[in-house]
KETI-828395 format. One record per residue (C-alpha): residue in one letter; x, y, z; residue number from 1. Coordinates in Angstrom, 1 decimal, decimal comma. Each point is the difference from the previous one (the first is absolute). Last residue first. Layout:
N
vovex | east | north | up | kenu
A | X | Y | Z | NUM
...
***
This chain:
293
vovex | east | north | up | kenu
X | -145,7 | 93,8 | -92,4 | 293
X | -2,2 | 2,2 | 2,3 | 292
X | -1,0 | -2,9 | 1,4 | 291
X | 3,6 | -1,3 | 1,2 | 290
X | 1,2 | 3,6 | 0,7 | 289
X | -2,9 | -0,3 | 2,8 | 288
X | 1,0 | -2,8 | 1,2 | 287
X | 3,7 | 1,0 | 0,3 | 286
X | -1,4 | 3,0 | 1,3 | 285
X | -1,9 | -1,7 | 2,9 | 284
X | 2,3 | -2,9 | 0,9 | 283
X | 2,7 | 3,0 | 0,5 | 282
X | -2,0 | 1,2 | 2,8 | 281
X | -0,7 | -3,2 | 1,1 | 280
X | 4,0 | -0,5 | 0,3 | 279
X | 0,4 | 3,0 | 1,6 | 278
X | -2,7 | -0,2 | 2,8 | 277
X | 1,7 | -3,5 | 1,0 | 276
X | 3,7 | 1,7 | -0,1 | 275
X | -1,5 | 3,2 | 1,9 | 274
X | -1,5 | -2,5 | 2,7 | 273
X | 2,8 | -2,1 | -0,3 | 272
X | 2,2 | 2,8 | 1,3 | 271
X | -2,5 | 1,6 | 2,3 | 270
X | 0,1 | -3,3 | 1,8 | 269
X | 3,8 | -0,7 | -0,2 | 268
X | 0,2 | 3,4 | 2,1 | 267
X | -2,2 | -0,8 | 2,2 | 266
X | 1,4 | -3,5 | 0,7 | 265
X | 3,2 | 2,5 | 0,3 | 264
X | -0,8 | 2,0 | 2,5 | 263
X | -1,8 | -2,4 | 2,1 | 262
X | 3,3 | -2,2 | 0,0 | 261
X | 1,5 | 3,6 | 1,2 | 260
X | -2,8 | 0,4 | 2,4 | 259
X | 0,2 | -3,3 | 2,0 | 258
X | 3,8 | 0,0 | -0,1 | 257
X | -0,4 | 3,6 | 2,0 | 256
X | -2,7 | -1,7 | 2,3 | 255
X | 2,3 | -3,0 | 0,5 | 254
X | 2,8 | 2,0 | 0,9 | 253
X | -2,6 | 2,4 | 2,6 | 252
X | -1,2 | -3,7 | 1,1 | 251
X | 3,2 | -0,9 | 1,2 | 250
X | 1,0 | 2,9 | 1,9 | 249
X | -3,2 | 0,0 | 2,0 | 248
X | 0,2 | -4,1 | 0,9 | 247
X | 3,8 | 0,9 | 1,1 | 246
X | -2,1 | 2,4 | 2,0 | 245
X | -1,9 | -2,5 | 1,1 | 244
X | 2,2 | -2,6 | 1,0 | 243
X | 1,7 | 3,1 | 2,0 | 242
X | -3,0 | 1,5 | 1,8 | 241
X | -0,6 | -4,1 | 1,1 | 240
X | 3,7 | -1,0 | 1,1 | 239
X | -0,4 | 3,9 | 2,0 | 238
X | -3,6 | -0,6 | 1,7 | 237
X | 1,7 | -3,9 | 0,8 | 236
X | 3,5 | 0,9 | 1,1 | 235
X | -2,0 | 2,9 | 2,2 | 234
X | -2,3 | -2,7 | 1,7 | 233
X | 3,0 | -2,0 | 0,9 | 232
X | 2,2 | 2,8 | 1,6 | 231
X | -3,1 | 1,0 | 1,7 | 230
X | -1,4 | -3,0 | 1,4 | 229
X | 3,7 | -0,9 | 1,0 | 228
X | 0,2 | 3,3 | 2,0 | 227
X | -3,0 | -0,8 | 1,7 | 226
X | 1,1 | -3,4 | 0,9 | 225
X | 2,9 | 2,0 | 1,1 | 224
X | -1,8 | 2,3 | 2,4 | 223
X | -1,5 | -2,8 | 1,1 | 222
X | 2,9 | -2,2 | 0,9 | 221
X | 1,1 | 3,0 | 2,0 | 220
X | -3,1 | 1,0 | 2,3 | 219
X | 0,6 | -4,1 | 0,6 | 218
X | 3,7 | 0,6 | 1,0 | 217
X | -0,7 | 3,3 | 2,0 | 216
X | -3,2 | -1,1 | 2,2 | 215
X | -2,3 | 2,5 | -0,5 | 214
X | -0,5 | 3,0 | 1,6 | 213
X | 1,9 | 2,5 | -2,1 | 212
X | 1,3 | 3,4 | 0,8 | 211
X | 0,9 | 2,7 | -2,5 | 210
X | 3,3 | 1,5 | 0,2 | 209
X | 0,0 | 3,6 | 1,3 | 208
X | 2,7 | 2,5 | -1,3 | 207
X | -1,6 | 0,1 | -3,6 | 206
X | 1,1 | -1,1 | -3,7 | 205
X | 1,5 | -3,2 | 1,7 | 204
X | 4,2 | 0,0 | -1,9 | 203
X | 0,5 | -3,5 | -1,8 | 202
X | 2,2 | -2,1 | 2,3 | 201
X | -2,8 | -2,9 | 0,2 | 200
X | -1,4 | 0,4 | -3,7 | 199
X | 3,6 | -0,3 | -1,2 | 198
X | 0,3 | -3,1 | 1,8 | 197
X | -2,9 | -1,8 | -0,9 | 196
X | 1,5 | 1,2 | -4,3 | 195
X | 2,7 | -1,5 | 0,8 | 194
X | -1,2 | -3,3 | 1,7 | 193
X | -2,0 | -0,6 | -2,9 | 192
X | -2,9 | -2,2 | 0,8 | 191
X | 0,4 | -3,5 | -0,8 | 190
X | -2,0 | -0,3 | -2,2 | 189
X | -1,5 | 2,3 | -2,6 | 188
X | 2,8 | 0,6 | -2,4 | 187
X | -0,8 | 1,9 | -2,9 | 186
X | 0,5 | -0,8 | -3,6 | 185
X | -0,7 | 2,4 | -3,2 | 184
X | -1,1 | -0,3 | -3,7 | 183
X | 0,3 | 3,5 | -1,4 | 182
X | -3,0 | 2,3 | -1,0 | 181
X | 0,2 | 3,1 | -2,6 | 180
X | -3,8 | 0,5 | -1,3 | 179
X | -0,8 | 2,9 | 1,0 | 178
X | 1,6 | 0,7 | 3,1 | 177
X | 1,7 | -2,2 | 3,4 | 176
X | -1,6 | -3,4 | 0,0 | 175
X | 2,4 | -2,8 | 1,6 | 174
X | -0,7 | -3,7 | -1,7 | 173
X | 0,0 | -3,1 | 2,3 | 172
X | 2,2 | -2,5 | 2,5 | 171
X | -0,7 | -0,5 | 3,4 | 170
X | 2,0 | -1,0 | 2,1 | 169
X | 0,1 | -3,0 | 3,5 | 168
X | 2,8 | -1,1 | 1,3 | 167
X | -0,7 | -2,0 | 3,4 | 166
X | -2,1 | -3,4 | -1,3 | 165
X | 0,3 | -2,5 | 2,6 | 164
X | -3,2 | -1,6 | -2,0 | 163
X | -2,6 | -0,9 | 2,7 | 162
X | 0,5 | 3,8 | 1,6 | 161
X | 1,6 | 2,3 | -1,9 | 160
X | -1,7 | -0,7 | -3,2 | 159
X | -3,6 | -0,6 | 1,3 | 158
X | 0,9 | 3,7 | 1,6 | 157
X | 0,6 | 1,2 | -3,7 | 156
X | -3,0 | -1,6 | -1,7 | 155
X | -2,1 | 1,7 | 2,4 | 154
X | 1,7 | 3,4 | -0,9 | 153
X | -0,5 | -0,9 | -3,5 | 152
X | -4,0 | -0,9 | 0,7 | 151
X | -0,3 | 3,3 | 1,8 | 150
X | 1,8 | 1,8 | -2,8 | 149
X | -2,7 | -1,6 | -2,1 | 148
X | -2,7 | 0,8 | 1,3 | 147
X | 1,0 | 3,9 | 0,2 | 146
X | 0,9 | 0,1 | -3,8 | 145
X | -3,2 | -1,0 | -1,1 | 144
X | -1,5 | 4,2 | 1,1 | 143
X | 3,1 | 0,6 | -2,3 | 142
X | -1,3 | -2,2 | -2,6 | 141
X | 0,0 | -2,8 | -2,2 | 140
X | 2,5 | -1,7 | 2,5 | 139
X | 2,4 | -1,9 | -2,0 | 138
X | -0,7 | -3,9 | 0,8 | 137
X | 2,3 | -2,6 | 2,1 | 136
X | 2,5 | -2,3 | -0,8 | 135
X | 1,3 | -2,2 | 2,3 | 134
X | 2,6 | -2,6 | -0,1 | 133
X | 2,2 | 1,3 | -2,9 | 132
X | 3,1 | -2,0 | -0,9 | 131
X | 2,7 | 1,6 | -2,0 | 130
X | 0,9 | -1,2 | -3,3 | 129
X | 0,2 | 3,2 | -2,3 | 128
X | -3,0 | -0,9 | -1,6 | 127
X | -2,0 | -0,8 | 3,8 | 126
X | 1,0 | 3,8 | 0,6 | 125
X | -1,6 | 1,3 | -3,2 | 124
X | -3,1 | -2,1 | 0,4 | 123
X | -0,1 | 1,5 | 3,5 | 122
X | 0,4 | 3,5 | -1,3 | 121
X | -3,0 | -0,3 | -2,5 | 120
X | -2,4 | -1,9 | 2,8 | 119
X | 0,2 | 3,2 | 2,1 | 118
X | 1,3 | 0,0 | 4,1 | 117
X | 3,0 | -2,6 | -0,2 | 116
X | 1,0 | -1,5 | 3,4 | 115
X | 3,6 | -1,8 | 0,2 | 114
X | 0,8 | -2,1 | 2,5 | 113
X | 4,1 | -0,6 | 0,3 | 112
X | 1,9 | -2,4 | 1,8 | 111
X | 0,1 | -2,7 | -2,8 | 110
X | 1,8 | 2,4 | -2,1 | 109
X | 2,6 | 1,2 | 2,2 | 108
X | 0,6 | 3,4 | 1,3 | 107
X | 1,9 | 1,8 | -2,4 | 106
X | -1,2 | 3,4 | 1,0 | 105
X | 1,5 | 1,6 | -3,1 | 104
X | -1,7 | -2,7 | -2,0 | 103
X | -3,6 | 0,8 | 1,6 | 102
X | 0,4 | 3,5 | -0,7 | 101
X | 1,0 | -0,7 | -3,6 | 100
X | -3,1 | -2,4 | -0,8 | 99
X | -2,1 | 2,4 | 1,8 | 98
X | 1,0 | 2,9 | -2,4 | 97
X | -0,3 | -2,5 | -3,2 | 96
X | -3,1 | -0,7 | 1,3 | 95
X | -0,9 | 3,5 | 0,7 | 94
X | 1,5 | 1,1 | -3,9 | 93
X | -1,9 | -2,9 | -1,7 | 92
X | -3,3 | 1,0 | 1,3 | 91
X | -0,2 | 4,0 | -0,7 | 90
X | 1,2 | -0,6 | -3,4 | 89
X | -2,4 | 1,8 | -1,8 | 88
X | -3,6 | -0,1 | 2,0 | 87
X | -1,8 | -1,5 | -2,5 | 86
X | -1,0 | -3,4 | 2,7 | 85
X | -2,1 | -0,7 | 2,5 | 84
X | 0,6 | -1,5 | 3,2 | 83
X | 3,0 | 2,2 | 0,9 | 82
X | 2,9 | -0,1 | 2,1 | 81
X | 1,1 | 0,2 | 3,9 | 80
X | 2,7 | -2,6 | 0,9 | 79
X | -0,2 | -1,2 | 3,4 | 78
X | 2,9 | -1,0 | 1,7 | 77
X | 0,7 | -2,5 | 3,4 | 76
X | 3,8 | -0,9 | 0,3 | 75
X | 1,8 | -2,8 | 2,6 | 74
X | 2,9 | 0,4 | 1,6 | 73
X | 0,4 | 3,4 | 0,9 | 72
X | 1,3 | -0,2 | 3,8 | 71
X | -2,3 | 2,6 | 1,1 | 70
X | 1,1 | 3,1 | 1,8 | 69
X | -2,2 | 0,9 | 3,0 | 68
X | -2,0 | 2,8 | -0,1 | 67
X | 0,0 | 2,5 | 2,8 | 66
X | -2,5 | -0,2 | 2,1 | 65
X | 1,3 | -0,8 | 3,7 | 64
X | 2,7 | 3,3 | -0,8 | 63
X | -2,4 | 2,5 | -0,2 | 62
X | -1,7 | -0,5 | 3,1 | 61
X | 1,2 | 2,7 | 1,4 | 60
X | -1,7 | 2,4 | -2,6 | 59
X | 1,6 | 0,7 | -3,1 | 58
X | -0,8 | -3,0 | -2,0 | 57
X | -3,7 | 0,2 | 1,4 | 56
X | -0,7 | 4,1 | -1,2 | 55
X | 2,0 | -0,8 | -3,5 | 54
X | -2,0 | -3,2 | -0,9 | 53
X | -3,2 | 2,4 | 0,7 | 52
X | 1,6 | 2,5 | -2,2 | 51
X | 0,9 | -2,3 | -2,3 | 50
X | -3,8 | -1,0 | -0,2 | 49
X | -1,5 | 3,1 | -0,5 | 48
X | 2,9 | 1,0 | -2,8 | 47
X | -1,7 | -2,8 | -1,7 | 46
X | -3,7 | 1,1 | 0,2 | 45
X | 0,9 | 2,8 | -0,8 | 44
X | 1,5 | -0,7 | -3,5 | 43
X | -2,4 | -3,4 | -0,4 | 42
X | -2,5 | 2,8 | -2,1 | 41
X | 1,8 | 0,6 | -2,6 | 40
X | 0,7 | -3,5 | -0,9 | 39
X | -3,4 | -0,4 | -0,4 | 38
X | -0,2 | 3,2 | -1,9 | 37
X | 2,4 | -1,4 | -2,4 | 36
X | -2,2 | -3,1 | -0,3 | 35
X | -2,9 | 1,9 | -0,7 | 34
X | 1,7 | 2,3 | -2,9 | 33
X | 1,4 | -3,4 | -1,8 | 32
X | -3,0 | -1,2 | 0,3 | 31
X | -1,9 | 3,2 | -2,0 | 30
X | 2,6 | -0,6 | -2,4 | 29
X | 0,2 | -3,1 | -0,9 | 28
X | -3,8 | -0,1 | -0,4 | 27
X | 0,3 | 3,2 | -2,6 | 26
X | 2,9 | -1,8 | -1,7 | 25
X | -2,6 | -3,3 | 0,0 | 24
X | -2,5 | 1,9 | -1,7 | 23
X | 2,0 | 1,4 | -2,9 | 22
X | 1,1 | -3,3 | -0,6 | 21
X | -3,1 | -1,3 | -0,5 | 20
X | -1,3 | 2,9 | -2,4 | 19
X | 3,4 | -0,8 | -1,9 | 18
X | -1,2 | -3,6 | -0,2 | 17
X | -3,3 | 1,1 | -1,7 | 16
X | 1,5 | 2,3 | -2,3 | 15
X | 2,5 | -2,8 | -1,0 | 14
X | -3,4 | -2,4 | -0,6 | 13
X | -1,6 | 3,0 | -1,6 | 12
X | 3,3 | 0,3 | -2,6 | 11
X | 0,4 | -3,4 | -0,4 | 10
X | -4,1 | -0,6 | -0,9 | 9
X | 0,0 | 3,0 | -2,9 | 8
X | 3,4 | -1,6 | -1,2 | 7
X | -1,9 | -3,0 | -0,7 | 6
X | -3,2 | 1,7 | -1,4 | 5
X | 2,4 | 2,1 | -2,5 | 4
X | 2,1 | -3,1 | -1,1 | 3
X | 3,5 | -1,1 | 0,4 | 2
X | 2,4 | -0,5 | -2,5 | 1
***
């Protein structure tokens, strides 16, 4: 049986933890608020750039810019996970995503570069047997997440060029509310013909079309540089809104463990508390029976 001083220390070492906890709930939540405003804020900025895509498709140039169709042979991905851990099964899910999308490609293994953006889901794809040849840090922050987009998007011409690399996706967790995420893959490269073609027939909101100066095919390519900064910086803000409110979820289990073990070390306390006060108590008359006797 334990003693009072023993169960004194478990109980201020769980009230400790639960402080800790406590503090990392409030942390998830305040990122989880910043990232959701950084994907917020890419709304505009997006619908700026189909616009723009929509004004060259349409003019007479049109047809010089339309993306050719690659031949698919060899497949660029980067997996977006986590660094740190207690965020629930966050990890296993993408790589278990990433190992399906990569499957359903079924282009062959020694074809295939895979980039891992958090040590957790690199471990997690180097278990399951595939090859990692890069892994890069989470960004720490949203005003991070711009330096790294630019390093992707680096990574991504390096790809095309030396490698012969001409499929390119990404692979990471979709925020929508609370704390409901699912693990999701988007193509990057080549650009969809489908969705280029919608833009082209889709109805101007005005009778004049906007005019352009530039050259069509380079006013192109960075339009869709632009539209690769975005897709990329969104898969981050979203990968990082979901890690932490898997993070969220976690801690609000933990916090609830937390207070039923507190519960009932505080409960064992009063117990052997009233068990020690009860046994002096009966020290007393037994010793005082003893000299009366």
């Amino acid at each position: 049986m334990e003693t009072l001083e023993s169960l004194k220390k478990r109980i201020k070492t769980t009230e400790d933890l639960k402080s800790v906890v406590k503090t990392m709930k409030a942390l998830a939540a305040v990122n989880i608020r910043q990232y959701e405003e950084a994907v917020a804020s890419l709304s505009e900025y997006h619908r700026t750039i189909d616009l723009g895509l929509q004004v060259v498709l349409r003019s007479g140039a049109g047809h010089a810019v339309i993306a050719r169709l690659a031949p698919k042979k060899r497949l660029g991905i980067a997996v977006l996970g986590s660094d740190q851990g207690m965020c629930g099964q966050l990890n296993d899910q993408i790589v278990a995503h990433a190992i399906e999308t990569v499957n359903a490609i079924g282009v062959p293994r020694e074809h295939r570069t895979l980039v891992a953006v958090g040590t957790r889901a690199a471990a997690g794809l180097e278990d399951a047997g595939f090859t990692v040849s890069e892994t890069l840090p989470v960004p720490s922050s949203p005003a991070a997440m711009t330096t790294m987009v630019q390093e992707v998007l680096v990574g991504i011409e390096a790809w095309q060029a030396p490698r012969g690399i001409d499929q390119i996706m990404l692979v990471y967790h979709q925020f929508r509310s609370g704390a409901n995420t699912r693990p999701h893959s988007q193509k990057l490269l080549p650009v969809d013909q489908e969705w280029l073609h919608d833009l082209k027939q889709k109805k101007w909101a005005s009778r004049c079309l906007p005019a352009f100066t530039m050259a069509a095919k380079p006013l192109f390519s960075a339009l869709i540089r632009q539209y690769l900064f975005v897709s990329i910086y969104r898969a981050f803000a979203e990968s990082l809104a979901s890690e932490n409110a898997n993070r969220l979820a976690s801690m609000q289990g933990a916090e609830r463990n937390i207070g039923e073990q507190l519960e009932a070390l505080q409960a064992d306390f009063h117990r052997q508390r009233q068990m020690t006060i009860t046994e002096e108590l009966l020290d007393i008359v037994s010793g005082f029976e003893a000299l009366n006797d």
